[in-house]
VEXKOLVO-917376 format. One line per field, with one value per residue (C-alpha): residue number from 0; x, y, z. Coordinates in nm, 4 decimals. Each point is the difference from the previous one (the first is absolute). Layout:
<bapas>
pos = (NUM; ...) .
xx = (X; ...) .
yy = (Y; ...) .
zz = (Z; ...) .
</bapas>
This chain:
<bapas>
pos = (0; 1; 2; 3; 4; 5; 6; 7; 8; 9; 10; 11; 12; 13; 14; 15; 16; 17; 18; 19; 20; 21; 22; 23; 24; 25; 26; 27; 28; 29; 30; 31; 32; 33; 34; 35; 36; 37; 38; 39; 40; 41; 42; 43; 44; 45; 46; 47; 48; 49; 50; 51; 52; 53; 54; 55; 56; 57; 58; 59; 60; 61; 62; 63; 64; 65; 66; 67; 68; 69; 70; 71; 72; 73; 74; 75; 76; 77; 78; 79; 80; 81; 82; 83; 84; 85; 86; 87; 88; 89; 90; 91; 92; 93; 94; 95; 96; 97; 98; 99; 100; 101; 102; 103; 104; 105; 106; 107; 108; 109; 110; 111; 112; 113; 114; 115; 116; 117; 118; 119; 120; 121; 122; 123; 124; 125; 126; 127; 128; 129; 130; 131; 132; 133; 134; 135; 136; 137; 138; 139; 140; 141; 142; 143; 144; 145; 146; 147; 148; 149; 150; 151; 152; 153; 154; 155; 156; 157; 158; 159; 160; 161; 162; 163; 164; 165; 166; 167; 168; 169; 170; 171; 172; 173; 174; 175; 176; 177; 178; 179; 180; 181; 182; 183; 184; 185; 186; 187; 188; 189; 190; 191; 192; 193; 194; 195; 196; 197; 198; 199; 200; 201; 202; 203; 204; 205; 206; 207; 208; 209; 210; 211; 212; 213; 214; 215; 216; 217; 218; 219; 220; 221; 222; 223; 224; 225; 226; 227; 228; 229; 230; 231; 232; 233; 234; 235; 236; 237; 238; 239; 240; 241; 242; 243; 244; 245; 246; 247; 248; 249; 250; 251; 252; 253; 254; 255; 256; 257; 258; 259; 260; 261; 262; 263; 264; 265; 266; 267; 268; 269; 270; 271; 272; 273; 274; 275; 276; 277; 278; 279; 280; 281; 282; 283; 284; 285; 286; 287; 288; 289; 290; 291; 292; 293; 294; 295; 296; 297; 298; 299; 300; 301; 302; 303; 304; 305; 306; 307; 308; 309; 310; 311; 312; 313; 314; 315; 316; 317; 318; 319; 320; 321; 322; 323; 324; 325; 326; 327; 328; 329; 330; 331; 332; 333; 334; 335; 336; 337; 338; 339; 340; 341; 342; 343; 344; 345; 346; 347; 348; 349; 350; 351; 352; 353; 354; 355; 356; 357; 358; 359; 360; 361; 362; 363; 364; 365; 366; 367; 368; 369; 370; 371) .
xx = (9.1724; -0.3631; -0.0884; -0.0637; -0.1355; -0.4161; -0.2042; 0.3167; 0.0419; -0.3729; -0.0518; 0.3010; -0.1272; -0.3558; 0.1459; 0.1777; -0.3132; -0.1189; 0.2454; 0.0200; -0.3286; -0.1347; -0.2246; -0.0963; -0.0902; -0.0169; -0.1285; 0.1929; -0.0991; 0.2249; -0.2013; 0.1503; -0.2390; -0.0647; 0.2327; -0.0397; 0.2274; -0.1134; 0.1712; -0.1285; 0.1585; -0.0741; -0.3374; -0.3843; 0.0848; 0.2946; 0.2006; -0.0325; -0.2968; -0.1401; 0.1581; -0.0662; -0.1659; -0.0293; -0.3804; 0.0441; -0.3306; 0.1298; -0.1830; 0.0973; -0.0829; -0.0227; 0.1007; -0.3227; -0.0397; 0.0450; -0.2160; -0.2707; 0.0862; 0.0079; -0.3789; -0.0688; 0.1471; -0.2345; -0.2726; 0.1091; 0.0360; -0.3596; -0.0851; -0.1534; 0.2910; 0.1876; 0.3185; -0.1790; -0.3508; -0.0579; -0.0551; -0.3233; -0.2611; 0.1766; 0.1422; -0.2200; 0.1560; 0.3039; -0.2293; 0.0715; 0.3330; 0.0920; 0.3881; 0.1729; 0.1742; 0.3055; 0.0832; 0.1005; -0.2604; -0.3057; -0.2412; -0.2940; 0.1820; -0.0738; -0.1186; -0.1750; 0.2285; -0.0638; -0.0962; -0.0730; 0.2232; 0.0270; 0.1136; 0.3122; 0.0744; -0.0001; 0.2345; 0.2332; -0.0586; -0.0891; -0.3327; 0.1375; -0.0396; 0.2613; 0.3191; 0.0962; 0.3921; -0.0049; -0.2381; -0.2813; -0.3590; -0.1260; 0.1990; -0.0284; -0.4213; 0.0823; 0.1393; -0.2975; -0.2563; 0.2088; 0.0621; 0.3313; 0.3174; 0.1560; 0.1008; -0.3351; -0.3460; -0.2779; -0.1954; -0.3401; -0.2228; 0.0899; -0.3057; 0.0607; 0.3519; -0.0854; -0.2661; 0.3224; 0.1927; -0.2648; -0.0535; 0.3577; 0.1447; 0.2072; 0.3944; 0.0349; -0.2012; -0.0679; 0.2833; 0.2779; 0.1910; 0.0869; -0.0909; 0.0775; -0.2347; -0.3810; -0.0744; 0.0240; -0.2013; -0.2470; 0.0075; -0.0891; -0.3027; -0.0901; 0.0892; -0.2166; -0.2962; 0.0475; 0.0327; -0.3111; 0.2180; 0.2483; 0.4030; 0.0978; -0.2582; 0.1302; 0.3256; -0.0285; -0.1861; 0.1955; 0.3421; 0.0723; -0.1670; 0.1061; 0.3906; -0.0392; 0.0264; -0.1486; 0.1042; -0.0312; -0.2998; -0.1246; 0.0524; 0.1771; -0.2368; -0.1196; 0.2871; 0.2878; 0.0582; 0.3163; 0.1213; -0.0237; 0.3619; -0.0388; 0.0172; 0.2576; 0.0615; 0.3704; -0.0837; 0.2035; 0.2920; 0.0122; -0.1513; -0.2616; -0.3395; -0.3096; -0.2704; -0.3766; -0.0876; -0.1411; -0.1484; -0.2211; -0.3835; -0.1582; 0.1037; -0.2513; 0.1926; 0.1648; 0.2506; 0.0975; 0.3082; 0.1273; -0.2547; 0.1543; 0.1591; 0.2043; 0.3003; 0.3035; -0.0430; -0.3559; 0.0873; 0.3129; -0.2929; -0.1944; 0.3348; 0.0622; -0.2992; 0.0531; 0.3623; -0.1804; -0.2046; -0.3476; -0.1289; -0.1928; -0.1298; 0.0675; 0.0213; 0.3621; -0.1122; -0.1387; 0.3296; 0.1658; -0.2280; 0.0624; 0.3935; 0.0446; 0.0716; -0.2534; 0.1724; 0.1186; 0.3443; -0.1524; -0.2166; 0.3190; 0.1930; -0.2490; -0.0399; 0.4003; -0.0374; -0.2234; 0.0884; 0.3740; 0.0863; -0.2861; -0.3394; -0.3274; -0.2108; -0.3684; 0.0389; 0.3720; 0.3571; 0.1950; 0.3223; 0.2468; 0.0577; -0.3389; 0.0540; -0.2858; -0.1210; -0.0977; 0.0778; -0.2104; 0.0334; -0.0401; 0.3114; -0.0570; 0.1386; -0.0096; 0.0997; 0.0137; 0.2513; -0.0998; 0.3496; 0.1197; -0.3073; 0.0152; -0.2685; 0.1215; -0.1600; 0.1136; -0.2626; 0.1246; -0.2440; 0.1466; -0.1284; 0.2323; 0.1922; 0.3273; 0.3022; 0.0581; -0.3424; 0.1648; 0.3167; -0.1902; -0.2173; 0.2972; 0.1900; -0.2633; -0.0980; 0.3904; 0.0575; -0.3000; 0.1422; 0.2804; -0.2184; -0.0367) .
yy = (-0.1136; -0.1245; -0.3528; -0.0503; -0.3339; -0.0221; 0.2925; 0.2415; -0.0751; 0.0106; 0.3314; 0.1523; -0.1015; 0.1304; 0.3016; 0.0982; 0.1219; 0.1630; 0.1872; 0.0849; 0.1066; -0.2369; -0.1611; 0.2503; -0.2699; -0.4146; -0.2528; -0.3828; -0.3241; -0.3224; -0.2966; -0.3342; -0.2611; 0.2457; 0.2452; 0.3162; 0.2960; 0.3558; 0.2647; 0.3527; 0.2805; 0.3553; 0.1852; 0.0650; 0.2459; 0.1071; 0.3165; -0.1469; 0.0382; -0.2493; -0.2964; -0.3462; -0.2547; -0.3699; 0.0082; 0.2366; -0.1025; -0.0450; -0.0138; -0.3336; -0.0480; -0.3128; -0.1848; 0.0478; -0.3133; -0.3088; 0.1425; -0.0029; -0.3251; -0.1228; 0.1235; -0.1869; -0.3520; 0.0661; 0.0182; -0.3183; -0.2047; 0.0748; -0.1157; 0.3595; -0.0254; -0.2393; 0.0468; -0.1261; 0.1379; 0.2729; 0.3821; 0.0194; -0.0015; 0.2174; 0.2215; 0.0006; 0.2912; -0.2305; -0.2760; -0.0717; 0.1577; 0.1068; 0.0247; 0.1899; -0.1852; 0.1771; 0.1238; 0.3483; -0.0118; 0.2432; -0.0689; -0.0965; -0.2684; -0.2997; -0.3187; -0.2479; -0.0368; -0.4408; -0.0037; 0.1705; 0.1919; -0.1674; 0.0727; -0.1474; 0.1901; 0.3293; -0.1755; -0.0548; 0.2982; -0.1856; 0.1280; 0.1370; 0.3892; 0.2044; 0.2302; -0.0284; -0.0740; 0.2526; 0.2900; -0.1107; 0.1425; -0.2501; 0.1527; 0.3937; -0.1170; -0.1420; 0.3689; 0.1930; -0.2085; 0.0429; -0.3837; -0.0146; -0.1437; 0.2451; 0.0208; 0.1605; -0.1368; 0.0739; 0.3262; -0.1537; -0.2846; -0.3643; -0.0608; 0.2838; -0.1386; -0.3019; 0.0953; 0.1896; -0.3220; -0.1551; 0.2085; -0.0591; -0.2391; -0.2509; 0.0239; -0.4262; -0.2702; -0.0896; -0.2365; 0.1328; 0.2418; 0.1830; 0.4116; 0.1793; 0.1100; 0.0090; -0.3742; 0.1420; 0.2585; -0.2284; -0.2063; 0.2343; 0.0716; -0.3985; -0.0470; 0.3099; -0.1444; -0.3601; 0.0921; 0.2291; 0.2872; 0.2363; -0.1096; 0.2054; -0.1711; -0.3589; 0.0063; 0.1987; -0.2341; -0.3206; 0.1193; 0.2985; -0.0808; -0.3648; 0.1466; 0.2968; 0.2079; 0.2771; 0.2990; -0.1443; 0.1442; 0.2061; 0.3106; 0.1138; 0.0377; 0.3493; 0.1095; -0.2156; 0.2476; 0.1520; -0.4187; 0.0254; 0.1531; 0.2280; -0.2058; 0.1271; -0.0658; 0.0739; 0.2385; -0.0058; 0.2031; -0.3230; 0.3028; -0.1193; 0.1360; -0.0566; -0.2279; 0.1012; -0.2891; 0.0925; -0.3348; 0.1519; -0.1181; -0.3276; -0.0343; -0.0244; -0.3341; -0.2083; -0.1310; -0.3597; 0.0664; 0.2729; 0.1764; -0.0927; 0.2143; -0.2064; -0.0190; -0.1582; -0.2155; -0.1079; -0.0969; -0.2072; -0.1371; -0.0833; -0.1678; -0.2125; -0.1296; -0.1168; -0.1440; -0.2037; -0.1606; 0.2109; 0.0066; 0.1050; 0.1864; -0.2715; -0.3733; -0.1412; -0.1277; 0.3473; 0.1391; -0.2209; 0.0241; 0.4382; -0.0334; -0.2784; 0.1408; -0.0244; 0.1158; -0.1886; 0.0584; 0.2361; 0.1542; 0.1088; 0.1248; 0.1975; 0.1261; 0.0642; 0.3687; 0.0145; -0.3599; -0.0413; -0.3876; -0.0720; -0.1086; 0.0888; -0.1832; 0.1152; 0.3833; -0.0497; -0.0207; -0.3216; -0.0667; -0.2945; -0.1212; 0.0535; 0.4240; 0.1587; 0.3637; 0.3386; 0.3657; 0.2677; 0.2878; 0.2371; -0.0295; -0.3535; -0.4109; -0.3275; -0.3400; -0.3175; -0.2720; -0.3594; -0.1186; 0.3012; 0.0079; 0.3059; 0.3039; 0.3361; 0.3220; 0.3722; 0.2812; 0.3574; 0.2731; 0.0731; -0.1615; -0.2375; 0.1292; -0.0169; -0.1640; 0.1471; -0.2201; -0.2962; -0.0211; 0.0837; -0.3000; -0.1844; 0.0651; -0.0469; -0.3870; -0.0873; 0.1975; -0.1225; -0.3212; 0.0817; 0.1497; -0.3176) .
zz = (2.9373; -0.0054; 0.0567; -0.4528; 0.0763; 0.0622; 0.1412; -0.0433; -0.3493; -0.1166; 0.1874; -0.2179; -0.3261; 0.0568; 0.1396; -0.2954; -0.2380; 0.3128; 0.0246; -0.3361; -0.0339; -0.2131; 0.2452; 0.3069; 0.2596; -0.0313; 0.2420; -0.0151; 0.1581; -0.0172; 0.1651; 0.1062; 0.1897; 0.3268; -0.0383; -0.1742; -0.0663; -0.0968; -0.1785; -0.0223; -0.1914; -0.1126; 0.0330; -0.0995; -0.2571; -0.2544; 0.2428; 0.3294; 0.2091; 0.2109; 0.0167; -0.1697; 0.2365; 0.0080; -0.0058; -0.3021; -0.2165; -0.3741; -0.3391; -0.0544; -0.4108; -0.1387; 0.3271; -0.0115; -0.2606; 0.2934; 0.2068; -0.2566; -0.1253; 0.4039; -0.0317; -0.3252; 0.2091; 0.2576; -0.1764; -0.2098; 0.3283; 0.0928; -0.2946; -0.1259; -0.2680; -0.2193; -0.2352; -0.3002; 0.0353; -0.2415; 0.1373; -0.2568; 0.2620; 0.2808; -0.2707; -0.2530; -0.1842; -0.1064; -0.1707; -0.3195; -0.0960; -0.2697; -0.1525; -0.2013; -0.2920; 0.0486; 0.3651; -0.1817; -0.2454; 0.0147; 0.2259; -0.2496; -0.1487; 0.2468; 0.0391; 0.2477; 0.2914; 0.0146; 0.3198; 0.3210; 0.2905; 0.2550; 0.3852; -0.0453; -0.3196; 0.2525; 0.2643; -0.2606; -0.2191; -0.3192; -0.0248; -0.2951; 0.0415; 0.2104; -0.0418; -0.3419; -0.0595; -0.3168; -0.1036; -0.1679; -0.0564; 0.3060; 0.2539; -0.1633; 0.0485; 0.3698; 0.1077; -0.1980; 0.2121; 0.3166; 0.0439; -0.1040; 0.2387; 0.2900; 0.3316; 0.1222; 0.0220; -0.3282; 0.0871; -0.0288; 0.2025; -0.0143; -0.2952; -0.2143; -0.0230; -0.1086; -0.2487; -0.1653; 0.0035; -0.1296; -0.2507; -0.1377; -0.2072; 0.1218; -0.1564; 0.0460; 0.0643; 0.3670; 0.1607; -0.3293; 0.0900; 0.3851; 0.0004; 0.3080; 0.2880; -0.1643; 0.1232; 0.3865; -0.0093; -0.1900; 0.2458; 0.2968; -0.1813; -0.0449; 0.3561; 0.1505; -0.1916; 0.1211; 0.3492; -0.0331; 0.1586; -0.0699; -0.0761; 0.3025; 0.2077; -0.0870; 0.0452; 0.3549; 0.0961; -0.1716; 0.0476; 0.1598; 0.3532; -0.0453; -0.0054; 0.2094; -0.2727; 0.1601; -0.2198; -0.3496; -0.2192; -0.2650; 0.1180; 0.3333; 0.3006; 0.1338; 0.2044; -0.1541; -0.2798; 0.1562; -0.0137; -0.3961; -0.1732; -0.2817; -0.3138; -0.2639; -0.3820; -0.1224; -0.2910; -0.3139; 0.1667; 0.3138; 0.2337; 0.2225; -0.1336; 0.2861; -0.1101; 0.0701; 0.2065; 0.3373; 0.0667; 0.2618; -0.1408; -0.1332; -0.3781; -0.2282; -0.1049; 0.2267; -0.2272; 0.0500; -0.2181; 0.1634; 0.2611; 0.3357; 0.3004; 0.2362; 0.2188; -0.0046; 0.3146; -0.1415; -0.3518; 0.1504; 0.2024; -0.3060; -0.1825; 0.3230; -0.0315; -0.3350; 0.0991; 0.2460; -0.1803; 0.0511; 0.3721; 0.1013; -0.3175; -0.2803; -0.0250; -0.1227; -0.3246; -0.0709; 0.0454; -0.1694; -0.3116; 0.0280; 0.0336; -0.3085; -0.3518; -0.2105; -0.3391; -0.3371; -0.0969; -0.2654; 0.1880; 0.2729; -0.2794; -0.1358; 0.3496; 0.0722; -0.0017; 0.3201; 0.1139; -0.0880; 0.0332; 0.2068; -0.0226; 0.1443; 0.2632; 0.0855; 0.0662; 0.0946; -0.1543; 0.0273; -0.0534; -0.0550; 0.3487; 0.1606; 0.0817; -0.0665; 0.0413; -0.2501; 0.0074; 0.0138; -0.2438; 0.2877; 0.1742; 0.1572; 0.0016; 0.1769; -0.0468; 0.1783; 0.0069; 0.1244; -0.0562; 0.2567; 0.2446; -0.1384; 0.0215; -0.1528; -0.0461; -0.1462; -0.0056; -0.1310; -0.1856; -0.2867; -0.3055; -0.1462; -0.3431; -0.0629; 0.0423; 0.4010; 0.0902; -0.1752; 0.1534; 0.3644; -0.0670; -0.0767; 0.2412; 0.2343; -0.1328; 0.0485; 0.3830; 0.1367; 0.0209; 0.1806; 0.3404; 0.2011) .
</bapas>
């Protein structure tokens, strides 16, 4: 009988949807202070074929969102940036909102939004635009411009996006209500034109060198293409559909909500550092300011579908506790515990749906504890 108690046991649980066929390949880190413990399972591709590999580069989604927000700090402690400033003059597309009287109302029928957006209204994603919770004629004019909410970055350059934005109304007034994902990629735009260079740029040079994150980007490097899975979408029957996403050029976005390729080992990197307290990328108070929740009481429950009992941070989930950490609609989660010294990280590449990726994720958060 197998030892069920730490690596044993979290090996067999992630094994079992490999197995099943639900995920084809997964890569797991559980870290503890110095000590870190891998598991990898399955392969590149659905049928076999070459093998999954720790220094598999994923399509990470919306883990995408810290790393952004990390950006954003940066740029506040030079003092390029503050929380309350308004985004008018970097983004002047988004001056002078206007809102719709009724979040599902028609989109003519608005009024002055009462003041401006500012940069901490797109940490915390009350900017007041975003993934609507219901159909409405806001989010039905979101997908028709090709701004609307998904796992993949907006087919068009950083300014014609935001003229789009712009050119919407807003469904609340700035710092109401929390909407899903828009504030992010917002934000990369506000931070590429602070820094005077691209998003990519920035953070390579902010955070990725800083933390040795030598294989996180944009796009995947000539060469490392054979390092990137497939990426997979269970179609309506749960079979694994493939996903045109070769990753393989410069987007003509780089999506600060959900653009980023990485590995396993270098987003655990970028989560330690958090855990840690910053260094060498960010300063403690920084940190601190990212991982506390941010949210009313109304505003969380409001937010319950995509939050659950937690709250929101800058660009980060938080939960009761201190945990923090997101998903990524692609196939991909991490959290950290302070309580636990804790570091965890879970990268498959098949899009999250269904109630197999739930109980995976679940099971996950509750074995992970159990390696060290």
């Amino acid at each position: 009988m197998p030892d069920e108690r730490g690596p044993d046991r979290l090996r067999r649980v992630l094994a079992g949807p490999v197995e099943e066929g639900d995920v084809p390949g997964l890569v797991a880190l559980v870290r503890r202070g110095g000590e870190t413990h891998a598991t990898v399972l399955g392969s590149m591709s659905a049928g076999g074929g070459a093998p999954m590999r720790r220094d598999a580069l994923f399509r990470i989604a919306s883990l995408t969102k810290p790393v952004t927000a990390a950006a954003a700090l940066l740029l506040v402690e030079d003092g390029r940036l503050r929380l309350d400033d308004p985004v008018d003059d970097l983004l002047p597309e988004l001056a002078a909102p206007r809102v719709l009287r009724r979040p599902d109302g028609p989109l003519d029928d608005t009024v002055p939004a009462g003041r401006a957006i500012t940069v901490g209204d797109l940490l915390t994603f009350r900017l007041g635009i975003g993934q609507p919770m219901e159909p409405c004629p806001l989010g039905d004019a979101m997908a028709a411009a090709g701004v609307q909410v998904g796992p993949d970055a907006p087919p068009m350059p950083p300014d014609e996006y935001l003229k789009r934005i712009g050119a919407l109304p807003l469904a609340y007034p700035p710092g109401e209500r929390w909407l899903y994902d828009t504030g992010t990629n917002v934000l990369g735009v506000l931070i590429a034109r602070a820094a005077g260079r691209p998003l990519g740029g920035f953070c390579r040079e902010r955070i990725f060198e800083p933390l040795g994150m030598r294989d996180t980007g944009f796009h995947v490097a000539p060469g490392d293409a054979h390092r990137l899975p497939v990426s997979y979408a269970p179609d309506a029957s749960g079979a694994l559909a493939v996903r045109d996403d070769p990753r393989d050029r410069p987007p003509a976005f780089e999506s600060g909500s959900a653009g980023l390729v990485c590995t396993a080992d270098d987003f655990a990197a970028f989560f330690r550092m958090l855990l840690d307290g910053g260094g060498p990328v960010l300063s403690r108070e920084s940190v601190e300011s990212m991982t506390t929740d941010r949210l009313t009481p109304e505003q969380k429950a409001a937010a319950g579908p995509f939050l659950g009992t937690g709250g929101w941070g800058l660009g980060i989930a938080v939960e009761e506790g201190g945990r923090f950490g997101w998903v990524g609609g692609l196939g991909t989660i991490a959290f950290a515990d302070p309580s636990a010294d804790l570091v965890a990280v879970l990268f498959t590449q098949v899009m999250v749906t269904g109630p197999v990726f739930a109980r995976l994720y679940d099971d996950f958060r509750e074995v992970a504890y159990d390696v060290f």
